[in-house]
C-alpha positions in Angstrom: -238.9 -21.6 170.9 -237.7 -23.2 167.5 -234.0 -24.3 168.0 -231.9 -22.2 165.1 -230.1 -24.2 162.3 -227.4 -22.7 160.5 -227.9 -22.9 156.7 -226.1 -26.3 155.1 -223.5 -23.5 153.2 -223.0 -21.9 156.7 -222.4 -25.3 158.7 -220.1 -26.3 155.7 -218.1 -22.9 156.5 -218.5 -23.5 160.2 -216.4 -26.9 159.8 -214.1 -25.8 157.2 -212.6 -23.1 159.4 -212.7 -25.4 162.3 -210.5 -28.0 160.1 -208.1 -25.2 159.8 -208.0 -24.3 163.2 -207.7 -27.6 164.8 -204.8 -29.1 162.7 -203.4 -25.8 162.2 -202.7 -26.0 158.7 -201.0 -23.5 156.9 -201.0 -21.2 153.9 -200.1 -23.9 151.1 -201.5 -27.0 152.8 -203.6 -29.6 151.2 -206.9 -30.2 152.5 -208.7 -33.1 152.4 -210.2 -34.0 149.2 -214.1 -33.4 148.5 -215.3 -36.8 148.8 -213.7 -37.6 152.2 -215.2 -34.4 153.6 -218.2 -35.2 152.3 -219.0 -38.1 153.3 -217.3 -37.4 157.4 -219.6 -34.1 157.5 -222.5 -35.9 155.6 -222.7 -33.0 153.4 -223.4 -32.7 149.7 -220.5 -32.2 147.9 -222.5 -29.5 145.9 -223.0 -27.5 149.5 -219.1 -28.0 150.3 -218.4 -26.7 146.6 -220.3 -23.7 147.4 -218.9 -23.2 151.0 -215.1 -23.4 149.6 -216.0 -21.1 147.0 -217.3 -18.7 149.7 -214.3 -18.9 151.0 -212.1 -18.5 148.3 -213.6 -15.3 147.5 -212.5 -14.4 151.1 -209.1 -15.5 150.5 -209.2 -18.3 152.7 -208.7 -21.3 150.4 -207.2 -21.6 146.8 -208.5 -24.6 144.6 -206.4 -25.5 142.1 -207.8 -27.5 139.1 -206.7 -31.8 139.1 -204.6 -30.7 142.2 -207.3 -29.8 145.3 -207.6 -27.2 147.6 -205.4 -25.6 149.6 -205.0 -22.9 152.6 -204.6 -19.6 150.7 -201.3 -17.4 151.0 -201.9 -15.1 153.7 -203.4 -11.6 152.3 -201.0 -8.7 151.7 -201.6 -6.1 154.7 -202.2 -2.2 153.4 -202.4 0.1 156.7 -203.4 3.5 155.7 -201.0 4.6 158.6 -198.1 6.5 157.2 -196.0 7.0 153.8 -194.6 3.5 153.2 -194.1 2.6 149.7 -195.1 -1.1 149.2 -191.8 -2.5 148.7 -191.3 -1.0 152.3 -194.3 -2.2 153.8 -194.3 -5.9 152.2 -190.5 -6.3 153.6 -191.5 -5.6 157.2 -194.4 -8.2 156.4 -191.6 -10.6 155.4 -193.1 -10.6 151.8 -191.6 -9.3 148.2 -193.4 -7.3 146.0 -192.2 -7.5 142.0 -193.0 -4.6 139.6 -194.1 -5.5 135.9 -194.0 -1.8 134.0 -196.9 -1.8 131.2 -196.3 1.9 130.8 -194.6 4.7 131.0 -194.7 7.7 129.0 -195.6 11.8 128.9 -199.2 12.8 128.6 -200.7 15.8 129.8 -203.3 16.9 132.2 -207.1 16.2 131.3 -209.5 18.5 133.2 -210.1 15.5 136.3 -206.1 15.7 136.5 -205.7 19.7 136.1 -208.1 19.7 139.2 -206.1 17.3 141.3 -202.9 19.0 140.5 -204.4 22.4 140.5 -202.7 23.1 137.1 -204.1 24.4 133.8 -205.5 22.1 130.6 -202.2 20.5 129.1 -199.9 20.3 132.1 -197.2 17.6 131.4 -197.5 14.6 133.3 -195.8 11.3 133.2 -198.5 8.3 133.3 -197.1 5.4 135.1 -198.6 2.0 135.0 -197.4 -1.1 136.9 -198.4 -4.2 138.1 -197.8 -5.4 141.4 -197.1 -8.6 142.0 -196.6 -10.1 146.2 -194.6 -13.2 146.4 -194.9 -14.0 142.8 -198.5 -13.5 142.7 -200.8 -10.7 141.2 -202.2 -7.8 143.5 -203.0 -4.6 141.7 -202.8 -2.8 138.8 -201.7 1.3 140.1 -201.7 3.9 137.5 -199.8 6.9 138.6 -199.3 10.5 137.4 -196.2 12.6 138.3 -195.2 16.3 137.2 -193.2 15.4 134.2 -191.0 19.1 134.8 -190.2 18.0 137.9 -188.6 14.6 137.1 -187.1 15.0 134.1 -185.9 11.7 132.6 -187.8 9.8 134.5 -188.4 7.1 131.4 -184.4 6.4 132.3 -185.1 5.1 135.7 -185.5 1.1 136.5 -189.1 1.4 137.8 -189.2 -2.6 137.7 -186.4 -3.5 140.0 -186.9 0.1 142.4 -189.1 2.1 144.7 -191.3 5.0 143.1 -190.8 6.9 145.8 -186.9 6.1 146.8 -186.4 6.9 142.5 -188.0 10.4 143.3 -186.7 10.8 146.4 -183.0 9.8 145.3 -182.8 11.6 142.1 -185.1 14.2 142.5 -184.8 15.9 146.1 -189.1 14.2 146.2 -189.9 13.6 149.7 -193.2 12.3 150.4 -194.4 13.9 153.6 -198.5 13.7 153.4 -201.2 12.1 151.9 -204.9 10.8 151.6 -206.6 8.0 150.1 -210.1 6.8 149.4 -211.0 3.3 148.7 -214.0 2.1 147.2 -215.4 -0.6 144.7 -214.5 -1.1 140.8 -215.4 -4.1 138.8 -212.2 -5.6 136.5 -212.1 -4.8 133.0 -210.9 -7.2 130.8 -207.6 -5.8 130.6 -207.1 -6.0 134.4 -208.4 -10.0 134.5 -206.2 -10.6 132.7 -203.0 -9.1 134.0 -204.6 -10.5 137.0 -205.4 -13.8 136.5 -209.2 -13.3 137.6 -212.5 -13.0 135.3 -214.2 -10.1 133.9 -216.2 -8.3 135.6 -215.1 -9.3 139.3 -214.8 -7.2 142.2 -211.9 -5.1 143.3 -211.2 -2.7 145.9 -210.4 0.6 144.1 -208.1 2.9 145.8 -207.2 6.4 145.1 -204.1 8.3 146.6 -203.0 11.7 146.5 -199.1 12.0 147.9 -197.8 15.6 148.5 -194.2 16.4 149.1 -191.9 18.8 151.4 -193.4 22.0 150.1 -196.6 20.9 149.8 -197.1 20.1 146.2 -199.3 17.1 144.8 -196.2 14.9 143.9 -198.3 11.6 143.0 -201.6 11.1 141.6 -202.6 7.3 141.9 -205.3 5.0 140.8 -205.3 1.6 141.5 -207.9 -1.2 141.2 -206.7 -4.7 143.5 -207.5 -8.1 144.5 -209.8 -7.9 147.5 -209.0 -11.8 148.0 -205.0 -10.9 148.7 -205.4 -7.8 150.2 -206.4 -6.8 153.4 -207.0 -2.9 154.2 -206.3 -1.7 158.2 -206.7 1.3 160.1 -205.9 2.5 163.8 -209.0 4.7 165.4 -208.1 6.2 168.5 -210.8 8.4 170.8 -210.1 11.8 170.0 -210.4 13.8 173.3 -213.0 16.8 173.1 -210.8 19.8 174.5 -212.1 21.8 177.0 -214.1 25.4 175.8 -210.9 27.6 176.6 -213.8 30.4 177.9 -215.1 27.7 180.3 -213.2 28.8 183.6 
């Protein structure tokens, strides 16, 4: 039977992640430079360029131009368990999400939006658009949509330095009780690369919520496309008990 060899990319990953592991090195580390892994793996340094890369895209490493590579801040955590706004859910992570506001004005309901909101053509809407920053460094771009007659003045409100949801919550009797989300794929426009620091055209998780209140109401409609290198989506699944046929005796 012929003996299996890994690829030389896949070895190169193999002994990257065992570097990390066996001297423990931590997000913002140095590594060892090219040439010294190089020549102690007896690799190319073209197959070690490719591995890192690999791993950058994983969020792993972080190569920074005329200063090396380094072990990657660890990703940003997104359960789709419960109703935690971000700012909540980064702080019991031990991290800080920062708001930039791009936008924020009135527009009014297209027919995609009348759907989702179960309104007619016209509907006033606030459009919301932020970037989200976690420990300094770019995450997402969310664009939300909120009924503009129920939060009246909401243009008045510090969006930068304070919670969506605590703003409606707090000054608007809002209180987000359910919700659902769909995540799939997007590619960045040239817009988002930029606010984002990455090129055109790269991947990003795209992640849709719909947030409805204590009556019931859609109170939040929400787009946003994100890093898929500094976030990481989770989920619980539990084994849902079949219950018994209530005619079986």
């Amino acid at each position: 039977m012929q003996e299996y060899r890994p690829r030389p990319s896949a070895r190169a990953r193999e002994l990257l992640e065992g570097l990390l592991a066996d001297y423990r090195l931590q997000p913002g580390d140095r590594l060892p430079s090219e040439r010294s892994l190089s020549e102690a793996w007896g690799l190319s340094r073209t197959t070690l360029r490719s591995a890192v890369a690999l791993m950058e895209q994983d969020g792993r490493l972080l190569s920074r131009p005329g200063a090396g590579t380094f072990v990657a801040p660890e990703k940003y955590t997104r359960r789709l368990q419960g109703l935690l706004s971000m700012s909540q859910s980064a702080a019991e992570q031990g991290r800080k999400v920062t708001t930039r506001l791009l936008e924020l004005r009135r527009t009014e309901c297209d027919k995609h939006l009348a759907r989702r909101f179960n309104q007619v053509l016209g509907y006033p809407l606030y459009k919301i658009v932020r970037l989200r920053s976690v420990d300094g460094e770019p995450l997402m771009v969310e664009t939300s949509y909120i009924p503009a007659q129920r939060v009246a003045g909401l243009e008045n409100k510090d969006l930068e330095n304070h919670s969506l949801f605590s703003i409606l919550e707090e000054d608007f009797g809002i209180l987000p009780v359910q919700g659902e989300e769909e995540i799939g794929i997007t590619y960045a426009t040239a817009e988002e690369a930029e606010l984002m620091g990455i090129e055109s055209g790269s991947p990003l998780f795209w992640i849709v919520s719909m947030t409805y209140d204590q009556t019931g109401q859609l109170m939040e409609y929400c787009r946003g496309a994100a890093r898929p290198d500094r976030l990481r989506i989770t989920t619980v699944m539990e084994c849902q008990e079949e219950e018994a046929d209530s005619n079986e005796a």
